[in-house]
C-alpha positions in Angstrom: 0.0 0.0 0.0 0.8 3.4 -0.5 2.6 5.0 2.3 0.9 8.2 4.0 1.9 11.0 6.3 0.0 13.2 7.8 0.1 17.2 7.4 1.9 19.2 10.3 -1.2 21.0 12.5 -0.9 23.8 14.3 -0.7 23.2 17.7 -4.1 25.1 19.6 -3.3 28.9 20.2 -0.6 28.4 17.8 -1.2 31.4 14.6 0.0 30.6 11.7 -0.7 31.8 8.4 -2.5 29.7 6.1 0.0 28.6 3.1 -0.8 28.6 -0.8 -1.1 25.0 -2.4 1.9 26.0 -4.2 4.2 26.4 -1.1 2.7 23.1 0.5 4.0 21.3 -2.1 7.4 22.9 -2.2 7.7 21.7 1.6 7.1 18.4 1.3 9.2 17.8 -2.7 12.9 18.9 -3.1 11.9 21.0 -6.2 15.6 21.7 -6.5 16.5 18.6 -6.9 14.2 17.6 -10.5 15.3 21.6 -11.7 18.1 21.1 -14.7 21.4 23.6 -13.6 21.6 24.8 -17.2 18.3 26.5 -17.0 17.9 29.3 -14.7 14.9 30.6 -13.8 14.0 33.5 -11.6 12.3 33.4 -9.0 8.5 34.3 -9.3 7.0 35.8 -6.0 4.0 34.2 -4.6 0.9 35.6 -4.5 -1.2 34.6 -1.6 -4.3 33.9 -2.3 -7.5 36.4 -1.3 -10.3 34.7 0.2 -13.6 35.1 -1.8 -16.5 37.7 -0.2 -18.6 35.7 1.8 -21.4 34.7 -1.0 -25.2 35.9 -1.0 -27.7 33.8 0.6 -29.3 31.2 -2.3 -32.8 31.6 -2.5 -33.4 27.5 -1.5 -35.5 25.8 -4.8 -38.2 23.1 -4.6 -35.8 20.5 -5.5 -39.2 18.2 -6.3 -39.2 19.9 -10.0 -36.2 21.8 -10.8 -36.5 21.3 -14.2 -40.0 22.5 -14.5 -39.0 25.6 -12.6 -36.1 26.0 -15.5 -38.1 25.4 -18.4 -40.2 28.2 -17.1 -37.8 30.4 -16.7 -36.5 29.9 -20.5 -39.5 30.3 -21.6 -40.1 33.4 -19.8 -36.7 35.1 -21.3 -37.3 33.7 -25.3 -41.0 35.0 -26.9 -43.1 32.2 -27.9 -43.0 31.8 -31.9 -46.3 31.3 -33.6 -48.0 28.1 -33.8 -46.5 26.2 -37.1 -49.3 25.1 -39.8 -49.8 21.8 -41.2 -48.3 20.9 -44.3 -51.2 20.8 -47.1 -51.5 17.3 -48.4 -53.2 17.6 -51.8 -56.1 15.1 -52.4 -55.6 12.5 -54.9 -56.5 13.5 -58.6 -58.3 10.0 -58.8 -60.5 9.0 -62.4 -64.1 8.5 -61.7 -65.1 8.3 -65.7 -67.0 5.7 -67.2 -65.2 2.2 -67.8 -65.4 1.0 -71.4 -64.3 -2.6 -72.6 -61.4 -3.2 -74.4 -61.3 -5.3 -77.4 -59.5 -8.3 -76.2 -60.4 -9.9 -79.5 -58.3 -6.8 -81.6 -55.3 -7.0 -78.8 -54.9 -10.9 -80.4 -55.0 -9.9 -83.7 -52.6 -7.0 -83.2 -50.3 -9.6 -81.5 -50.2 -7.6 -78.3 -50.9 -8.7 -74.7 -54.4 -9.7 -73.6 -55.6 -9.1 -70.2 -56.3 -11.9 -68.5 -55.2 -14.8 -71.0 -52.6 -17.0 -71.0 -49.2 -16.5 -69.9 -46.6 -15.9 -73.3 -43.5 -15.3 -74.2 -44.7 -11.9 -74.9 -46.1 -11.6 -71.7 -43.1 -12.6 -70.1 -40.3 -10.7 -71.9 -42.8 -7.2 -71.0 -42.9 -8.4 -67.3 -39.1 -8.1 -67.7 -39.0 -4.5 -69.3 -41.4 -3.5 -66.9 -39.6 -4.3 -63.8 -36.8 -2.4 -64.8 -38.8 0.4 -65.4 -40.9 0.4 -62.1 -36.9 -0.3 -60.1 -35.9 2.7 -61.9 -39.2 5.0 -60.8 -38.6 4.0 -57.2 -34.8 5.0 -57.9 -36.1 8.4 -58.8 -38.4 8.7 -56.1 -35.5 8.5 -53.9 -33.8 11.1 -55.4 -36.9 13.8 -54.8 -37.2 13.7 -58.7 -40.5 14.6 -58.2 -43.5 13.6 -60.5 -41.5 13.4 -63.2 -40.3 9.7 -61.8 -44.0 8.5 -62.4 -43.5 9.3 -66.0 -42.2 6.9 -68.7 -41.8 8.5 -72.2 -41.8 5.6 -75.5 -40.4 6.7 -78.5 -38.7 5.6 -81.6 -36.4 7.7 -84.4 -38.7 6.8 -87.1 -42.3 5.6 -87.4 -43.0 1.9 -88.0 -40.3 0.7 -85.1 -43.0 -0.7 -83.0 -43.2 2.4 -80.7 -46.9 2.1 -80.0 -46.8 -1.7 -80.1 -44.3 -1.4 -77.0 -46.3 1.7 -75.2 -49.5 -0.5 -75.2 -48.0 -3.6 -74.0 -45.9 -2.1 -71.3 -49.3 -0.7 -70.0 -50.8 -3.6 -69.9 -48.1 -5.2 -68.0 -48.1 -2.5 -65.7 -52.1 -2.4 -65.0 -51.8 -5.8 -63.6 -49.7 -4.5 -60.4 -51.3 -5.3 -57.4 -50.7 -2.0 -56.3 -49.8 0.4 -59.1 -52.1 1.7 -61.7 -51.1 3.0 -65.3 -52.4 5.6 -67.2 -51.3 5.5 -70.8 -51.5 8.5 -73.0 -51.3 9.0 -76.2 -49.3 11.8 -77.3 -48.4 11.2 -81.3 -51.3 14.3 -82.0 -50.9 14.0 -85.8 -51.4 10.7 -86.0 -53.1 8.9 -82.7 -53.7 5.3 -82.7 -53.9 4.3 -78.8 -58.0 4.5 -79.0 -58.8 2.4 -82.5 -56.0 0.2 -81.1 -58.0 -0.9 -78.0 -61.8 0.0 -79.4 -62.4 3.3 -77.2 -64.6 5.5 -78.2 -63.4 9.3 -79.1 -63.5 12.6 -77.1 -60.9 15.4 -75.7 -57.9 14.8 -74.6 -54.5 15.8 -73.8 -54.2 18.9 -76.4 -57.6 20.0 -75.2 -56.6 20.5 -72.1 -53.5 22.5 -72.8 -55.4 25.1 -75.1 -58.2 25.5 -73.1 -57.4 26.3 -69.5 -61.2 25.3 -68.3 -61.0 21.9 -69.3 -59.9 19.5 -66.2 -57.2 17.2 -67.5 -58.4 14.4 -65.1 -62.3 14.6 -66.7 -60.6 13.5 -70.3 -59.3 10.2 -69.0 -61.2 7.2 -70.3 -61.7 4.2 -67.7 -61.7 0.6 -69.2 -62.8 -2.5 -68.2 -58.9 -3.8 -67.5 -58.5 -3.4 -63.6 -55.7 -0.1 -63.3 -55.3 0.5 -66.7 -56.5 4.2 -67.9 -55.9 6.2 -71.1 -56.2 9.6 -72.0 -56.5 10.5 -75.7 -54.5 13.0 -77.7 -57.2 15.6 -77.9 -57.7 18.2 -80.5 -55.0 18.2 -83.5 -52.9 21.7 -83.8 -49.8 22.9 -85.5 -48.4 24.6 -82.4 -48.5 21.3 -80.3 -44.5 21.9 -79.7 -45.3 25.3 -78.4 -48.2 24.5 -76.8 -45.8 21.0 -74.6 -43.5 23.9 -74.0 -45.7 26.2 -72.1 -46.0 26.6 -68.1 -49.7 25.0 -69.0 -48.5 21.8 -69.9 -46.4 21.3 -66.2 -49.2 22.1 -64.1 -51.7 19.5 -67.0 -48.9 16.9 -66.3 -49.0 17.4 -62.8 -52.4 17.1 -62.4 -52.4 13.6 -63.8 -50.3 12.1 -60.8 -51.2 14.6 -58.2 -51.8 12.5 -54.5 -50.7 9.2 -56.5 -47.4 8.1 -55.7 -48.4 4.7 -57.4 -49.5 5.5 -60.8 -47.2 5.5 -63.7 -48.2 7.6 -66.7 -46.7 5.9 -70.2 -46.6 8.5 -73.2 -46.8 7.2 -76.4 -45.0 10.0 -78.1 -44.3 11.1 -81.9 -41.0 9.5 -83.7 -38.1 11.9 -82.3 -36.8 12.3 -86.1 -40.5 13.3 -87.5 -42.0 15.7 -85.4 -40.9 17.9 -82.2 -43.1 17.1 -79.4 -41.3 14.1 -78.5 -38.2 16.7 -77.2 -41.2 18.4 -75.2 -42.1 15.9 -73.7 -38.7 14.8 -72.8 -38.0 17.3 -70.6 -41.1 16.3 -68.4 -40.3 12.5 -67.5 -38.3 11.0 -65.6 -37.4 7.8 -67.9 -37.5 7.4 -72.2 -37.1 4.4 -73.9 -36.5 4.5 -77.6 -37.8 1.7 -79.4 -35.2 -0.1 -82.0 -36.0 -2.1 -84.8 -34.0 -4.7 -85.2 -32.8 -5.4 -88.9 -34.0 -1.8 -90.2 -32.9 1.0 -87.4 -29.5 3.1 -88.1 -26.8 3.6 -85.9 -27.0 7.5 -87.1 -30.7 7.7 -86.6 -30.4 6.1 -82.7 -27.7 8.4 -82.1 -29.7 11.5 -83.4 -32.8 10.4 -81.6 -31.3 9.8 -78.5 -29.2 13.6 -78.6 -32.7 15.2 -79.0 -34.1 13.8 -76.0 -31.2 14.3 -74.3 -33.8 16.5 -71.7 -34.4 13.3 -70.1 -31.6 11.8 -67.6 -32.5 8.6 -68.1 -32.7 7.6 -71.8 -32.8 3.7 -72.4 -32.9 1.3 -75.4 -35.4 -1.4 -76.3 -34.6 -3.7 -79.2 -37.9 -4.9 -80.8 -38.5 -7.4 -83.4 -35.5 -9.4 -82.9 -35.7 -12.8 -84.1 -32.4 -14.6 -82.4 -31.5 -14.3 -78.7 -28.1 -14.8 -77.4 -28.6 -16.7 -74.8 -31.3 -19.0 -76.3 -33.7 -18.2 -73.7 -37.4 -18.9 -74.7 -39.8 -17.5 -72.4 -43.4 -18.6 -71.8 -42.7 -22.6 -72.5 -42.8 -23.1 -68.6 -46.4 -21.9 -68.4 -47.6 -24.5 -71.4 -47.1 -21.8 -74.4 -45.6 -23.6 -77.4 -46.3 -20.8 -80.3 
């Protein structure tokens, strides 16, 4: 154990005067002895020290809720702020139009995908394309991209490379989420196809509601007889319908159609990039475009043209349609009994 040795005391009627922690310890340590000789140092006079003023009487505190008595106090010294207001949430922009069948019977004849049939290769090489597509939304959703990661833009460089044919099938694949719903709009305003395609009837549509600022996007959409599938139609036909995609209009239009829906995807079956402008437009409003590539027929050129002018999209992918030979030999849809 450590040894210990008590402090000299003052015998009683002895006086004498109380020493400084600094001279207490230079009693009891030879400080001489640790000092190096080649270092002198003068001496530095002591200062004794001064005893404090005797300190004011405390007021004693209810020591049951000191805290309480605190928080009061702050709160007496800082002015209370204003009452914050809640955040408006804005009610879902949901579709309540009629539902109209779709002609399942056209769909087969057209070679797309039918709703509720049999599972086919087609079938199963959209499931594919469309999972990729739905990963990449939630991507975007995680990077506050907004609305625009609800919105898929399908396009092509030239017409005839199966651009409309991959827009309708991808929809259909998409309405049979258990919990997404797609709304599939068809933007090629010179020459729209989405409606004769699936047996719809007519009416206004997408242009009508950028021209006239009355009309209520969401009371153009057509409901079908497809659980989560919806389509809006291209509306009137214009000449300015560049100018018309470029206007403040058309982002409060597109935002109206996913307003309070963070699970509906909105598919726009756009113009060739390479024959008419609105497909740029639109670019610059979605969050994913996928240009459609014909196997056999589309040029490098051409891709690489289309691709720069939609280049207002950060995420531009490739789909290669109509190809005849895979790779891999992989033959979807013979697990499920199809043999076409």
């Amino acid at each position: 154990m450590t040894e210990h040795s008590k402090l000299p005391v003052p015998e009683k009627g002895e006086a004498k005067p109380r020493e400084s922690l600094i001279e207490r310890a230079a009693g009891r340590f030879d400080f001489t002895r640790l000092s190096r000789p080649a270092i002198s140092i003068p001496p530095v006079p002591l200062v004794r020290p001064v005893a404090p003023p005797p300190a004011a009487p405390v007021k004693p505190v209810d020591p049951v809720k000191p805290a309480t008595q605190a928080a009061s106090a702050a709160s007496a010294a800082i002015p209370a702020e204003a009452p914050a207001q809640d955040a408006v949430v804005p009610a879902p922009v949901l579709f309540e139009g009629p539902r109209h069948p779709i002609d399942r019977e056209r769909l087969r004849d057209q070679g797309l995908i039918v709703p509720e049939g049999a599972v086919t290769a087609l079938l199963e090489e959209f499931r594919i394309v469309k999972r990729q597509l739905l990963m990449q939304a939630a991507d975007l959703r995680r990077q506050n991209a907004g609305a625009a990661a609800q919105r898929v833009l399908i396009s092509s460089p030239h017409p005839g490379e199966g651009k409309t044919y991959c827009a309708l099938n991808l929809a259909l694949a998409i309405a049979a989420e258990k919990e997404s719903e797609v709304l599939l709009v068809d933007a090629d305003f010179a020459k729209p196809s989405i409606l004769s395609t699936l047996g719809l009837p007519g009416g206004p549509g997408l242009m009508d509601a950028l021209m006239d600022e009355t009309i209520d996007v969401a009371d153009c959409v057509l409901g079908t007889d497809v659980p989560g599938l919806w389509v809006l139609p291209a509306g009137d036909t214009t000449v300015n319908d560049s100018e018309y995609l470029s206007s403040s209009r058309a982002a409060q239009v597109l935002a109206r159609l996913t307003e309070g829906t963070p699970r509906r995807i909105v598919i726009f079956d756009s113009p060739p990039a390479l024959a008419a402008s609105p497909a740029a437009e639109l670019a610059k409003h979605v969050g994913q475009a996928v240009v459609i590539v014909r196997a056999d027929r589309t040029g490098q050129g051409a891709l690489e043209d289309a691709v720069s002018l939609l280049d207002g999209c950060p995420n531009v992918q490739l789909m290669l349609n109509a190809a005849q030979f895979s790779p891999s030999g992989r033959r979807f849809g013979a697990y499920y009994g199809y043999s076409g």
